[in-house]
C-alpha positions, -999 to 999 in steps of 0.1 A, spaced: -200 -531 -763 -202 -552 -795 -169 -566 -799 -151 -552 -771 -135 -577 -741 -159 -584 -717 -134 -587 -688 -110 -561 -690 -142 -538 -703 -168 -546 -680 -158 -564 -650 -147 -546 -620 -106 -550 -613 -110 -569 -583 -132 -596 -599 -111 -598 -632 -97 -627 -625 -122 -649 -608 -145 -643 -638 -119 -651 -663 -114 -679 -643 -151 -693 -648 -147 -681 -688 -119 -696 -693 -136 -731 -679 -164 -724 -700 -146 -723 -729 -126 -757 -722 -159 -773 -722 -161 -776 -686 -197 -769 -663 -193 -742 -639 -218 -728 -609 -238 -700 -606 -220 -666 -593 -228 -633 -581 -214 -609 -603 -215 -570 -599 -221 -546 -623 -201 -512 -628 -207 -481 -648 -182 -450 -647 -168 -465 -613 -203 -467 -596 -217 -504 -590 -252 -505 -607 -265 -534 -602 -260 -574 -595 -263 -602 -615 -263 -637 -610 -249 -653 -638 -247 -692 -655 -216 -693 -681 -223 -723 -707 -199 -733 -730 -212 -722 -767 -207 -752 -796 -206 -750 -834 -222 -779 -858 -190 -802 -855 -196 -796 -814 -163 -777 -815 -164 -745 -788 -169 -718 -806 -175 -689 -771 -194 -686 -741 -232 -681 -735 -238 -662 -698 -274 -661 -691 -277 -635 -659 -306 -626 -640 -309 -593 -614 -306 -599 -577 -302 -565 -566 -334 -560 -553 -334 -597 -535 -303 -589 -514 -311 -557 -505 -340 -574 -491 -321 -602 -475 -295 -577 -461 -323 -557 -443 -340 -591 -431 -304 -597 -418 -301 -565 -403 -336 -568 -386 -328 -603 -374 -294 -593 -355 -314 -564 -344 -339 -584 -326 -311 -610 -314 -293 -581 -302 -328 -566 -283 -337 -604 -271 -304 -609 -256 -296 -572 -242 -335 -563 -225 -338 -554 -191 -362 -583 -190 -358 -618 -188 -362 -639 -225 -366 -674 -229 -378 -693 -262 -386 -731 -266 -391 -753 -296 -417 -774 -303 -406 -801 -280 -402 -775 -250 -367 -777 -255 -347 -740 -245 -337 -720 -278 -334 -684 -262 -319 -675 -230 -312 -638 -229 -284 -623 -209 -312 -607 -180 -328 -643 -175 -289 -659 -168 -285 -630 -146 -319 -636 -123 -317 -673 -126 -283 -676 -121 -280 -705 -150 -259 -692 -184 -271 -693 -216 -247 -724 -222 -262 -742 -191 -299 -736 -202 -300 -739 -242 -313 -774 -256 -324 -783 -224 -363 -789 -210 -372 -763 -195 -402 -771 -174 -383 -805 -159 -349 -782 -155 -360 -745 -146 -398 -748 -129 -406 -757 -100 -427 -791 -92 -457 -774 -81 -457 -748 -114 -446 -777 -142 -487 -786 -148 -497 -748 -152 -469 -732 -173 -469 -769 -196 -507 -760 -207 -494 -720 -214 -467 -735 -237 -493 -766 -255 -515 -737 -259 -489 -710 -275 -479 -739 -296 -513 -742 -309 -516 -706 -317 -531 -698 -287 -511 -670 -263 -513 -663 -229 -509 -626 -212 -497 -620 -177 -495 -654 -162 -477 -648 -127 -448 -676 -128 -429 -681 -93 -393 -692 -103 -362 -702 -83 -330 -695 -88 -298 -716 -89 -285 -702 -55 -325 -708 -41 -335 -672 -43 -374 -669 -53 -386 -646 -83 -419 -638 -93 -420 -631 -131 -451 -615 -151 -451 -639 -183 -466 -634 -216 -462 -667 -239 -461 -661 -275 -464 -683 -306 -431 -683 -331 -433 -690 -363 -412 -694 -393 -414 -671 -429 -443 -696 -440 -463 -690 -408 -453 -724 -397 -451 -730 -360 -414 -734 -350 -416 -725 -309 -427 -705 -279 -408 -672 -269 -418 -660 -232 -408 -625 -226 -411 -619 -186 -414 -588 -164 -398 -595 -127 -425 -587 -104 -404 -597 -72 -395 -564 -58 -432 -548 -70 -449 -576 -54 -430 -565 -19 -437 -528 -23 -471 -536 -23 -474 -558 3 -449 -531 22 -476 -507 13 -511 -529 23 -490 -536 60 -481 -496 58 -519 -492 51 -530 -519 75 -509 -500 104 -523 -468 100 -560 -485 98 -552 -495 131 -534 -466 141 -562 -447 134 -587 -465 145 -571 -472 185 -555 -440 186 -559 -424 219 -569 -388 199 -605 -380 181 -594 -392 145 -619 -381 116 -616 -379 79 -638 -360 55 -638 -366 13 -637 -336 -9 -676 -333 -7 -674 -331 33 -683 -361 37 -673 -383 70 -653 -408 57 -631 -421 88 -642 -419 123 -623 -439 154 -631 -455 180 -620 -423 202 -638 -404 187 -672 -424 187 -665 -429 229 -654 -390 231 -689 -376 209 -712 -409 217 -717 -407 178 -709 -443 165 -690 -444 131 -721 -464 119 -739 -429 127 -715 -408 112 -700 -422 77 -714 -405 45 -728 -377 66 -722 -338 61 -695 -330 88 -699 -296 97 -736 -296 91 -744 -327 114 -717 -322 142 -703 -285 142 -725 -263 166 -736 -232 149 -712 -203 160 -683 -227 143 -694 -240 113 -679 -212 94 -645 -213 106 -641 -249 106 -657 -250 70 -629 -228 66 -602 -242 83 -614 -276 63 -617 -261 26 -579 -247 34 -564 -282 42 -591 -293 9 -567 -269 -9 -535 -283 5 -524 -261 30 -527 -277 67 -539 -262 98 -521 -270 136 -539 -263 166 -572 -248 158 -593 -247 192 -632 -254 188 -660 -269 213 -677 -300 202 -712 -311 217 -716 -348 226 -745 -367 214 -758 -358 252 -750 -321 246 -722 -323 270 -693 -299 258 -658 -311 250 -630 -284 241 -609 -298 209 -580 -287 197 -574 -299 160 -551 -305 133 -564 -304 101 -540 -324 72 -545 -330 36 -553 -361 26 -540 -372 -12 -541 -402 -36 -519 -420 -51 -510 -393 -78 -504 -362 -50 -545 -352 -58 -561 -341 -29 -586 -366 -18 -596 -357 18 -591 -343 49 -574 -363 81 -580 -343 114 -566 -353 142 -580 -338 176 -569 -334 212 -593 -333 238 -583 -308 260 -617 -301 278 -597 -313 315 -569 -291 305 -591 -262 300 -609 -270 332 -574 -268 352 -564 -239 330 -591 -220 342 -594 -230 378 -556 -219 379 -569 -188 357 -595 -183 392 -571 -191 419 -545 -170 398 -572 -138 398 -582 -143 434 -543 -139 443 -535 -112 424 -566 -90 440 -559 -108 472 -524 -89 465 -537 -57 452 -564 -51 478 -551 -72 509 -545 -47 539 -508 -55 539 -481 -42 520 -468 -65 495 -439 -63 468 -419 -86 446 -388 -84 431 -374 -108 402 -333 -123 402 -320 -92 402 -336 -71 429 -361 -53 403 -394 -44 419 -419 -65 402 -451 -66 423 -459 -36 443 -496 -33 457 -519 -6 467 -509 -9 506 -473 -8 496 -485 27 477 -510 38 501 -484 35 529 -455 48 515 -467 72 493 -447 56 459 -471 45 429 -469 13 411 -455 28 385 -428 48 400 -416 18 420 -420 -13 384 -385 -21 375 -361 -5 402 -339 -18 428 -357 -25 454 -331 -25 477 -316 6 463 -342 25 461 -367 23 488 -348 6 519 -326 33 545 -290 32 540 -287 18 574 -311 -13 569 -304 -25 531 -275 -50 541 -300 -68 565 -328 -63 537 -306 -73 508 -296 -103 534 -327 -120 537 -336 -111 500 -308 -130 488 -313 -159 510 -349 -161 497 -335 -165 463 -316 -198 471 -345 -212 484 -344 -200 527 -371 -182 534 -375 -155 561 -406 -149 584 -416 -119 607 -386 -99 598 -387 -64 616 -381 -40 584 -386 -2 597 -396 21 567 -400 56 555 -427 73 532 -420 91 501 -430 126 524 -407 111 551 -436 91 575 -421 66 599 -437 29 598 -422 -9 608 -434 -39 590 -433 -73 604 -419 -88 570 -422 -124 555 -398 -129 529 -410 -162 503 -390 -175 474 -415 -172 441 -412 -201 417 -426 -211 381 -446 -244 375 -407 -265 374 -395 -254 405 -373 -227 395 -366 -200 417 -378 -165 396 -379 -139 427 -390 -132 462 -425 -117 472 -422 -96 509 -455 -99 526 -453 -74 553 -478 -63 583 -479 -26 592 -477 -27 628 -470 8 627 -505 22 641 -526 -12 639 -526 -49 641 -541 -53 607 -526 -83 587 -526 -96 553 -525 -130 545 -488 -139 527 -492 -147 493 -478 -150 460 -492 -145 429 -498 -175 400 -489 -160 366 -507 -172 337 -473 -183 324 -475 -212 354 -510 -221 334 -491 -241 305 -507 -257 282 -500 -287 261 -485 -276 234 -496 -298 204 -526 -323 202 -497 -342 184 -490 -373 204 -456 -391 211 -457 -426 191 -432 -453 193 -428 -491 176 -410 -522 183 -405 -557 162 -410 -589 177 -376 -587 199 -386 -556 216 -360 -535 196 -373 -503 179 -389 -497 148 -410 -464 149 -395 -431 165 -417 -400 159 -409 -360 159 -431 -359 190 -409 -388 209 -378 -373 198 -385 -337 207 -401 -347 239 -376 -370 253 -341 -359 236 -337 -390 218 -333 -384 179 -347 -412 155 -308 -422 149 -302 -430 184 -329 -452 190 -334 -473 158 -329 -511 160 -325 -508 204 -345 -523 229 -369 -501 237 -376 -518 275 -339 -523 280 -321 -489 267 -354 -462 275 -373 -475 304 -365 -470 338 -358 -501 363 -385 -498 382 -409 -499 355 -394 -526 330 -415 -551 342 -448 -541 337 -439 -519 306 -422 -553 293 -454 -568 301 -480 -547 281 -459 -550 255 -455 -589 256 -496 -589 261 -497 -565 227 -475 -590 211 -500 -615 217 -528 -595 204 -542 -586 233 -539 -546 231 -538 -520 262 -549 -487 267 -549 -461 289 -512 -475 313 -494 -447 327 -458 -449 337 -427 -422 340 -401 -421 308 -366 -400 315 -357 -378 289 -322 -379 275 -311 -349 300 -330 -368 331 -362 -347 332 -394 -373 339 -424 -375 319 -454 -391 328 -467 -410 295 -505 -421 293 -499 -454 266 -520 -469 244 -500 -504 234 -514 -517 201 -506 -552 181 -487 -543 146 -493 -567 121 -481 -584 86 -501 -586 54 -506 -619 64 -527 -612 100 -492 -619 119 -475 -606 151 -446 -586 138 -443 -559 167 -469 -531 184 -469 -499 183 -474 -473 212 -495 -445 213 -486 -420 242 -496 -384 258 -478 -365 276 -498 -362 308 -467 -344 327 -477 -308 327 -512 -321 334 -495 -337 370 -476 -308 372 -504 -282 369 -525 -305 393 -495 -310 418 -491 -268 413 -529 -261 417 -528 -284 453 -497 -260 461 -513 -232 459 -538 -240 476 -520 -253 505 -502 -219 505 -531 -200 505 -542 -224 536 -511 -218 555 -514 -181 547 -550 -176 561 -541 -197 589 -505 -181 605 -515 -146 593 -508 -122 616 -542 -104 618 -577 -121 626 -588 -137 599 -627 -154 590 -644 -164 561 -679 -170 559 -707 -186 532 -734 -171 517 -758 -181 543 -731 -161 569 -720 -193 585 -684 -195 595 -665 -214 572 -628 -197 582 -616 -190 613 -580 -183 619 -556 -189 648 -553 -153 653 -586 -149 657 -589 -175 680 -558 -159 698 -578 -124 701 -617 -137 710 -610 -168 725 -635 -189 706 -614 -217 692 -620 -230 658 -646 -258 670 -666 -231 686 -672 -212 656 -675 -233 622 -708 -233 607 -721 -210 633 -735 -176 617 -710 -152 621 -735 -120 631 -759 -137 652 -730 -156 675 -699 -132 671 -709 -94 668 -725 -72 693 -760 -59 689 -759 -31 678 -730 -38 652 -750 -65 639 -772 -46 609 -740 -22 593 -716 -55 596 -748 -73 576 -747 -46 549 -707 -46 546 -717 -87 538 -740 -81 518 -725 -60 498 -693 -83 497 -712 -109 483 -728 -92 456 -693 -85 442 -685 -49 460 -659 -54 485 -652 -31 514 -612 -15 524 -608 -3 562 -638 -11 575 -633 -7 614 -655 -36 636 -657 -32 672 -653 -72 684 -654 -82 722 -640 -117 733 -653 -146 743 -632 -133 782 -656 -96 778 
């Protein structure tokens, strides 16, 4: 390098001329500034230096050249480069978070105001910088609190999730999780306070959406017109309603913390309701499982349940919710129809009157042992043919198919003279009544023909028709209708159950006045008026009224009216808890047909007809009979029937026939000599 130009040699092209510049100035005596010079070998810079050019003097003072003393600051700014780089980052990350940033100096004057606090706020960064921020951006009743969180962060001290309630320019409230931090400068010397919040706003009403959500189904639960119990994983009682307590006498006082099955499950089920329980404990649900319960009194109630999966916050299964039906009336009706239903169809079978039944289209459907004894054709050869067709003379089957067709649309035909002939060709007329046969609505299904052979003997058979068990319906799920309004009466709440038993989906009744658009006039009133007592907190169970289903069918509702509340204790609608009692009203207003049917029949039979007890007192006595022996119906109630009504020497084989008949072996044909009251 000795001896060669140091600017042309060593100096990049580019900075030729400025370091010339500085020589040149140098050499002229003059003083010149420090300057960052690079350094270049084979076209690759090595290093920086900066460099002091002094101007170099002989012993007369004359300038004899230039002295450059240089030192290396490579290393220094590639560190002040990366502290660059690191601060823009964290402007850049201050300025671009999803949360809001704010920083104050010393003074509690604003230094930082990141893009997501102007966005919340509504105040930009140009609005809020250099002013005080607790006098300009917190509100009066906050100032004291969050001024200690900043003297304190300004002495070192920092503060963690401080909940800060903030208002916006346009009046819009914010609550904002805070953490205060100290800032300090390269030499650890406070400079500040940087607050780096969390918005809470939105979190804070999910979970006071999810404690009223919670505090509806508490209630829910607990005034529920069902049996409501929960169990945890251990099967454990761990819920237990009100309903329940009243339905089983056990108070939930008695029942929390105690084994479920082995406390309240009778013997025969504890398997299968262990069973059904550790399936929902598994996560798969069980509908409609059908079990008796014992009462504290040891009275029996019939249950039907629904066993859910009940699950945590995470989806883990913590529970079981089951939800009963008592169905221990419905069973009760179910099987007094199930008795009046069997009574018919042997009253059918072994009455000593022929009796058939065809459906909509003429098919035989009932056909008795009379009917087979008397014409010679067996049940099974007669099930499913014409009736008409097959078993009526040519010369009678318009009159026949007449009165069956009339029968169908509802007119019914009594003591219609209907001549007919045997399968080997035997002559008989029956006196025929002709009755329309309907299910549990009302529909017209078929006719049943109750005829009297009058061929060879009075005899007579009461007119009857038989109940199938599909007129025994019953409810179908222990699930229960459940509707809610708001404080205007419009709705809120619209359940499966409501929508499939009334025809209204969820969209058509959201946000409408439940009284106005779904009740019926004459009940608006005192519907409107459980629900304004509800709305005052005073809650009503048990109210029964008639709802119209979308198509016009009515359905009798048993309502439980219950006060919904905020998660601050107030008013903001009720819900309703219903059952569907209609089928129940139906079944009852069914059961009291029948029996009025069987009444009429026993009492305009054509044939003698009496009943006695087991003492062989009268209890029946028929106007035919009274027709024939002349003792009227006064005359004969509650006297006994072989003492007053048979002759002497009848009196000990019509005794056995009794007998017999009330130990369960009934007698066909028997012939009884009677004399009247006249003889």
């Amino acid at each position: 390098a000795m001896g060669k130009p140091l600017v042309s040699k060593f100096v990049t092209e580019g900075l030729q001329a400025s370091v010339g510049h500085v020589l040149l100035r140098a050499l002229n005596g003059e003083h010149t500034p420090s300057f960052e010079l690079p350094l270049v070998k084979d076209g690759e810079q090595k290093a920086v230096v900066l460099l002091n050019a002094t101007t170099r003097r002989g012993p007369n003072h004359e300038v004899i050249g230039v002295i450059c003393v240089g030192q290396d600051i490579t290393q220094i700014n590639a560190m002040a480069e990366e502290q660059q780089r690191i601060a823009d980052d964290l402007a850049r990350l201050i300025d671009s978070a999803n949360a809001p940033i704010f920083g104050v100096d010393p003074k509690g004057m604003v230094s930082e105001w990141n893009r997501k606090a102007a966005e919340l706020l509504g105040y930009p960064k140009e609005d809020a910088i250099g002013k005080d921020l607790i006098t300009s951006f917190i509100e009066p009743e906050n100032r004291s609190s969050v001024e200690e969180i900043l003297q304190k962060a300004l002495a070192g001290s920092e503060t963690s999730n401080y909940a800060l309630s903030l208002m916006s320019k346009v009046g819009k409230r914010y609550t904002v999780l805070l953490n205060a931090t100290t800032r300090r400068d390269a030499k650890g010397h406070i400079t500040g306070v940087v607050g780096v919040g969390q918005d809470i706003t939105q979190l804070n009403q999910v979970m006071a959406d999810s404690k009223r959500i919670a505090d509806d189904l508490t209630r829910l639960i607990e005034t529920a017109n069902a049996p409501i119990f929960g169990i945890d994983i251990a099967g454990k009682v761990s819920e237990w309603n009100a309903k329940a307590s009243s339905l089983l006498g056990f108070s939930k006082e008695e029942t929390i913390g105690k084994h479920l099955v082995s406390n309240f499950i009778t013997e025969e089920f504890k398997d299968s309701v262990q069973d059904v329980l550790a399936a929902a404990l598994s996560g798969k649900d069980t509908a409609n499982f059908e079990f008796p319960l014992f009462t504290k009194h040891g009275k029996r109630k019939e249950i039907l349940l629904n066993a859910t999966a009940r699950r945590g916050p995470d989806g883990e299964v913590t529970g079981v919710i089951g939800v009963g039906q008592d169905i221990t009336r419905i069973r009760e009706i179910t099987s007094e129809q199930e008795r009046n239903a069997d009574d018919l169809a042997r009253l059918i079978d072994t009455a000593n009157a022929p009796i058939f039944g065809v459906d909509l289209q003429g098919m035989v459907t009932e056909w008795n042992r009379k009917a087979a004894d008397m014409l010679g054709y067996t049940k099974e050869e007669t099930i499913g043919k014409a009736f008409v067709q097959n078993f009526i003379q040519p010369e009678d089957k318009t009159s026949v198919e007449e009165v069956v067709q009339r029968a169908m649309t509802g007119c019914e035909t009594a003591n219609f003279t209907l001549p007919l002939v045997s399968k080997l060709g035997k002559s008989y007329t029956v006196l025929l009544n002709a009755t329309t046969r309907r299910d549990a609505k009302g529909k017209i299904t078929g006719v049943v023909g109750v005829g009297q052979d009058i061929t060879e003997l009075n005899q007579v058979m009461a007119e009857s028709k038989r109940v199938a068990d599909d007129l025994m319906r019953l409810i179908e799920t222990a699930n229960a209708p459940i509707f809610g309004i708001d404080v205007q009466g419009k709705v809120t709440e619209w359940n499966a159950k409501a929508s499939s038993l009334l025809g209204f989906p969820k969209s058509e009744t959201m946000g409408k006045s439940l009284v106005g658009n779904f009740i019926t006039e004459e009940f608006k009133d005192s519907v409107r008026a459980v629900l304004r007592e509800a709305l005052m907190g005073r809650e009503t169970a048990n109210f029964e009224f008639p709802l119209f289903t979308k198509s016009g069918e009515k359905k009798v509702i048993l309502l439980n009216a219950t006060t919904r509340r905020g998660p601050e204790g107030e008013v903001t609608g009720v819900i309703g808890v219903g059952q569907d009692i209609t089928e129940i009203r139906e079944i009852t207003g069914e059961h009291e047909r029948i029996a009025d049917d069987l009444s009429r029949l026993i009492e305009t039979a054509n044939a003698p007809i009496f009943g006695v007890d087991l003492n062989g007192m009268v209890t029946e006595w028929n106007r035919k009979a009274a027709d024939m022996l002349g003792y009227t119906n006064e005359e004969t109630m509650g006297k006994n029937l072989v003492q007053h009504f048979i002759q002497p020497e009848n009196r000990d084989s019509v005794k056995r026939v009794l007998n017999r008949a009330m130990a369960g072996e009934e007698a066909a044909n028997y012939e009884l000599p009677l004399l009247s009251k006249s003889q």
